[in-house]
VOZA-483911 format. One record per atom (N, C-alpha, C, O): chain; residue number from 1; atom name; x, y, z. Coordinates in steps of 0.001 Angstrom, whole numbers. Each point is the difference from the previous one (the first is absolute). Example, Ala and Ser with C-alpha at 12.3 -4.5 7.8 and 13.67 -1.06 7.14 Angstrom:
<sites>
unit_pos_site_u_v_w
A_1_N_13190_-5690_7800
A_1_CA_-890_1190_0
A_1_C_900_1200_0
A_1_O_1036_-19_665
A_2_N_-1386_1069_-1385
A_2_CA_820_1190_60
A_2_C_-770_1090_730
A_2_O_509_1108_169
</sites>
This chain:
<sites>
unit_pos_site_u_v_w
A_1_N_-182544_109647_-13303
A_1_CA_-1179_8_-843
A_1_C_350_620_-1352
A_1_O_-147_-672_-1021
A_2_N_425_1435_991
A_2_CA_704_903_-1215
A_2_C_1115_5_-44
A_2_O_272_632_-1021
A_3_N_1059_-1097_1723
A_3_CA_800_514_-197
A_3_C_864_-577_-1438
A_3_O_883_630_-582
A_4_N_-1461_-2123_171
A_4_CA_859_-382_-1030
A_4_C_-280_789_-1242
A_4_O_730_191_-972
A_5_N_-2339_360_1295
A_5_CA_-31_766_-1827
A_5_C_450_1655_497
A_5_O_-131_931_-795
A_6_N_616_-741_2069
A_6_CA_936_1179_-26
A_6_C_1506_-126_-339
A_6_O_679_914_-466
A_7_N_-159_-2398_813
A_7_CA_1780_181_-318
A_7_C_-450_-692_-1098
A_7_O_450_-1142_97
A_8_N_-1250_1282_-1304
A_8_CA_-245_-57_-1322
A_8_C_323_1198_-371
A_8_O_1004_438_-563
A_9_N_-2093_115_988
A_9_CA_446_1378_-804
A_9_C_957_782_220
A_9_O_537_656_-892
A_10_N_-132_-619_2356
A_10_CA_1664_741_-129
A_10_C_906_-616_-839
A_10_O_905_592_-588
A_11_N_-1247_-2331_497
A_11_CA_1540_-319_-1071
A_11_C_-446_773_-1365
A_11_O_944_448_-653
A_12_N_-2462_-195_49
A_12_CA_-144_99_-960
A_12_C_920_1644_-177
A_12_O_1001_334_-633
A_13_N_-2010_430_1602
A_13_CA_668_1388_137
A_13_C_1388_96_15
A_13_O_462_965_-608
A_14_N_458_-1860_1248
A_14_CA_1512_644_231
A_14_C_562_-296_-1510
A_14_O_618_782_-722
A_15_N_-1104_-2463_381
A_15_CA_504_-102_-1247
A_15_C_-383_971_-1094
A_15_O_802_24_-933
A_16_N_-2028_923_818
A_16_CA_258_892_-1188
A_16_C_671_1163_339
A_16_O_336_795_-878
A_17_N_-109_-609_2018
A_17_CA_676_1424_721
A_17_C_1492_-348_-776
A_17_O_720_957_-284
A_18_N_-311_-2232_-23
A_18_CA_1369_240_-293
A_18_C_-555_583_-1547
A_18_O_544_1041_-370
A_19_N_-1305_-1480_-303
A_19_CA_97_323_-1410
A_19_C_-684_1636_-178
A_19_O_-742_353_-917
A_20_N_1007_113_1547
A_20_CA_-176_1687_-291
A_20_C_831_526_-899
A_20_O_1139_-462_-68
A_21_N_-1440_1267_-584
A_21_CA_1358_1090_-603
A_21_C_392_1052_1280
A_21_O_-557_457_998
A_22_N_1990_-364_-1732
A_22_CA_573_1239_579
A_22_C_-991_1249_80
A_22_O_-207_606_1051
A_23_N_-344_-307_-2191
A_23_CA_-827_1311_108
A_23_C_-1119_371_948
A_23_O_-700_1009_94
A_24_N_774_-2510_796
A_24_CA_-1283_-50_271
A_24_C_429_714_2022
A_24_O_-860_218_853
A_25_N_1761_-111_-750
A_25_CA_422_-48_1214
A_25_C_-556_1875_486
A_25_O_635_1018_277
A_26_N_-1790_-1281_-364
A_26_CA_-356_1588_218
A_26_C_-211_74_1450
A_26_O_184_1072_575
A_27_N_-647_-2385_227
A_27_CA_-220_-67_1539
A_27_C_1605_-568_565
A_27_O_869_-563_-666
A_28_N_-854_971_2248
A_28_CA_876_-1158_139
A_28_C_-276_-1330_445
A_28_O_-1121_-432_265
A_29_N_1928_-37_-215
A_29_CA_-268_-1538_224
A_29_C_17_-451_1163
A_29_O_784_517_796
A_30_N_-1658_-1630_-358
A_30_CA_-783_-276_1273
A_30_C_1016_-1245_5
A_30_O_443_-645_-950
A_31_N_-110_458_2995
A_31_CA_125_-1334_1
A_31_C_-751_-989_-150
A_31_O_-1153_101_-419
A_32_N_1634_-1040_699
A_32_CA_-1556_-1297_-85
A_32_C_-696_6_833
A_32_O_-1178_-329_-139
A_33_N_1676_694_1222
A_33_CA_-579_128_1453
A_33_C_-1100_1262_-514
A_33_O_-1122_-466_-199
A_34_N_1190_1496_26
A_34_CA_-1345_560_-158
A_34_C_-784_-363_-1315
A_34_O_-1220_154_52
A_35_N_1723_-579_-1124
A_35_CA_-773_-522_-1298
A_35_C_-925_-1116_802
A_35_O_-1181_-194_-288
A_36_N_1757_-381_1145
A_36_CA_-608_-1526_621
A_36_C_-1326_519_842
A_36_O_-1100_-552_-24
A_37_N_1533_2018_951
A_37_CA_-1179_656_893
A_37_C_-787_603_-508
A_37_O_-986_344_652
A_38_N_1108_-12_-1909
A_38_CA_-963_848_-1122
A_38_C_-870_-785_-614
A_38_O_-1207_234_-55
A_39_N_2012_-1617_-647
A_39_CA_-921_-780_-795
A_39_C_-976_-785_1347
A_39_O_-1178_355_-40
A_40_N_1477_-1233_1057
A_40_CA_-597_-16_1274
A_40_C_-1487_1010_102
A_40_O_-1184_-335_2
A_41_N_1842_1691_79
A_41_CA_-1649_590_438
A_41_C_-1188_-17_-913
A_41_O_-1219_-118_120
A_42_N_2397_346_-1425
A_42_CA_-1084_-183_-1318
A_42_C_-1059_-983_449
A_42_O_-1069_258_553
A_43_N_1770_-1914_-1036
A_43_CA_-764_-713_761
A_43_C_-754_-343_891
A_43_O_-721_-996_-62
A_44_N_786_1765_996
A_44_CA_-704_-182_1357
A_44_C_-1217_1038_-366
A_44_O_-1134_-265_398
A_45_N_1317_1122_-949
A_45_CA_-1281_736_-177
A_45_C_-1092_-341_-1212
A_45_O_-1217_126_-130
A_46_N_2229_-589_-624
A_46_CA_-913_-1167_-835
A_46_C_-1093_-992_534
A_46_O_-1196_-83_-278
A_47_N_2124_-768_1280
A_47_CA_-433_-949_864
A_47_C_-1657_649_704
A_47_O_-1164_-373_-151
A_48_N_1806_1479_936
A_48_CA_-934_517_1199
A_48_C_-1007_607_-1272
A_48_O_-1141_-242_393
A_49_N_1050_953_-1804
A_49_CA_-1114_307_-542
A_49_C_-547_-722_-395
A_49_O_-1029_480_-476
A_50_N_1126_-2125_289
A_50_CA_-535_-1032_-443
A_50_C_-817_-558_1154
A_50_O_-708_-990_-179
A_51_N_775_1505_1178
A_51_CA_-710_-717_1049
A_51_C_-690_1348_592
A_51_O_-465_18_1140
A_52_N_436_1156_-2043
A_52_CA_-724_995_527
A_52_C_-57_733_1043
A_52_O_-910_670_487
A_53_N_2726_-998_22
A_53_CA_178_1198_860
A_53_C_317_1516_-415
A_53_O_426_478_-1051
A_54_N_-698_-53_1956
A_54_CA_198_1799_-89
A_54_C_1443_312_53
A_54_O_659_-31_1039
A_55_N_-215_323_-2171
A_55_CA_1432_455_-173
A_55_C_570_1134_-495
A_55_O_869_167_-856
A_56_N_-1618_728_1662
A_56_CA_302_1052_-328
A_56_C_1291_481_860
A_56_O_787_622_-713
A_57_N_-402_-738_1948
A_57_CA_1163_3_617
A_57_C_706_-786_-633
A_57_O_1089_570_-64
A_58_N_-997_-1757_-575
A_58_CA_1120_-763_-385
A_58_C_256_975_-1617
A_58_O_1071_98_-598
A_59_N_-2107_384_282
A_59_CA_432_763_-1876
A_59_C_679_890_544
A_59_O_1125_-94_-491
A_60_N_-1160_1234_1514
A_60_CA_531_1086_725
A_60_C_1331_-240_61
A_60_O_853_751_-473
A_61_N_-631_-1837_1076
A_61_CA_1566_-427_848
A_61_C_791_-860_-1754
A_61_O_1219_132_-104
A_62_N_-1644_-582_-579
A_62_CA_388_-753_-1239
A_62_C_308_1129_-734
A_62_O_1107_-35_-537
A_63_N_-1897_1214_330
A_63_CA_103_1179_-831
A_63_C_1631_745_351
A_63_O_820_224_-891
A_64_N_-616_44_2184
A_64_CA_719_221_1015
A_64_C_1458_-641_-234
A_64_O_1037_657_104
A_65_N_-1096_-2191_-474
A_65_CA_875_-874_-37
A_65_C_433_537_-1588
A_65_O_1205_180_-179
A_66_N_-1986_38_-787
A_66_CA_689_-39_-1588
A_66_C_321_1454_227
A_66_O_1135_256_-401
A_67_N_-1808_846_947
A_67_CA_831_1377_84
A_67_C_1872_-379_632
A_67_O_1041_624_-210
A_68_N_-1233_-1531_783
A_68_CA_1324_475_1084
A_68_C_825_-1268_-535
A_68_O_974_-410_632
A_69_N_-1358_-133_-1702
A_69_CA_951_-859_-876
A_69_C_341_864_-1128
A_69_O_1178_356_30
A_70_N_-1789_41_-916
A_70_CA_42_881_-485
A_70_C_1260_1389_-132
A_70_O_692_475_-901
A_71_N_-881_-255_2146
A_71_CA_856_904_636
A_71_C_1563_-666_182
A_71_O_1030_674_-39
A_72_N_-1088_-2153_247
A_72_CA_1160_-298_420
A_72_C_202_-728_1271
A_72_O_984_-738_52
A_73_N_-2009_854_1319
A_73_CA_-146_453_707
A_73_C_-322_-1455_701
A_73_O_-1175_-117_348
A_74_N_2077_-1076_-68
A_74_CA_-235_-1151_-52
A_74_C_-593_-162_1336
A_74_O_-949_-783_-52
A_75_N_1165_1229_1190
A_75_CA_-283_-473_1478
A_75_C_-1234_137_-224
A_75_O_-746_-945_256
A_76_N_44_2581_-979
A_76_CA_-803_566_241
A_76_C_-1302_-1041_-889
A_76_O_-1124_-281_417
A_77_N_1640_-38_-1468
A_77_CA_-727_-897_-1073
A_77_C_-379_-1330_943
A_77_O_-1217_-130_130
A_78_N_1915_-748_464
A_78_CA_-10_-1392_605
A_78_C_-747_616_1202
A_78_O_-782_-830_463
A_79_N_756_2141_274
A_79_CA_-754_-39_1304
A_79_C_-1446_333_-528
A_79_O_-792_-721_607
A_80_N_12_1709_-1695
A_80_CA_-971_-180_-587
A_80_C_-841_-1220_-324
A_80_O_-1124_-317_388
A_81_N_2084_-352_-1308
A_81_CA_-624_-1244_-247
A_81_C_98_-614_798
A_81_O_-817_-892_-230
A_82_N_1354_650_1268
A_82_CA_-662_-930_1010
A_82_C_-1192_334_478
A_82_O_-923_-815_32
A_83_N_755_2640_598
A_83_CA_-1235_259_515
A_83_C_-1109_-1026_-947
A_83_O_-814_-823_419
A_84_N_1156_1253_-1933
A_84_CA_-1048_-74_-726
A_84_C_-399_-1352_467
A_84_O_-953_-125_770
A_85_N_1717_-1015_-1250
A_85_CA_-230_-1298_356
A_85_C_-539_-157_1327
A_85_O_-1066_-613_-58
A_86_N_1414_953_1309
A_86_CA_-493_-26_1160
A_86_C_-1878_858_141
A_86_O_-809_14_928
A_87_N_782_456_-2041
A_87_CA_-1093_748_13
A_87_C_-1108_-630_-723
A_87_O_-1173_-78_366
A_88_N_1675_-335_-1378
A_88_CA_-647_-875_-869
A_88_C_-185_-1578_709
A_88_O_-962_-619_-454
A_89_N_1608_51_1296
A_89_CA_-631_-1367_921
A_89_C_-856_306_671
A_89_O_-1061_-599_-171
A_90_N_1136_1777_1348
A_90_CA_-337_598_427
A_90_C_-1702_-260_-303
A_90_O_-862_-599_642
A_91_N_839_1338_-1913
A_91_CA_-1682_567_-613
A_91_C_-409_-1194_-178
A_91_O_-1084_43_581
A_92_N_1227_-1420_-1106
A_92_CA_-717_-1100_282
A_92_C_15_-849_1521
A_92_O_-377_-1170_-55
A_93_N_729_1626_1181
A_93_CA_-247_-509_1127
A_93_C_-1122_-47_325
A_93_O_-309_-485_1088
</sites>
């Protein structure tokens, strides 16, 4: 249902990720594999607030996911955002 205007926007996203400056490298850098589980929950909670589910567990677990990317902290980032996503389908059932 979504997924083609999601591997839209990751090509859009990876392709400007190359055009960063050097200066800019203040975080570290995510594989795709969690950039892919991050941008994912985004979406999904998008999704689930458009249909007026309660997403407040999925903002919790998404919040969760950019702390522990942030940090570096890749397992920890991709197991968040999944909650989130799983939380966010979830709230429109």
């Amino acid at each position: 249902m979504q997924k083609p205007f999601v591997a839209m926007m990751l090509a859009g996203t990876l392709s400007l990720a190359g055009c960063a400056s050097p200066l800019s490298q203040d975080k570290p850098a995510l594989s795709v594999e969690a950039q892919m589980a991050l941008l994912q929950a985004e979406q999904d909670i998008k999704f689930a607030e458009s249909r007026k589910g309660d997403t407040t567990a999925a903002r919790k677990s998404y919040q969760q996911a950019q702390e522990a990317a942030a940090r570096g902290d890749e397992a920890a980032a991709i197991k968040h955002a999944w909650e989130a996503s799983q939380a966010a389908v979830k709230s429109v059932k």
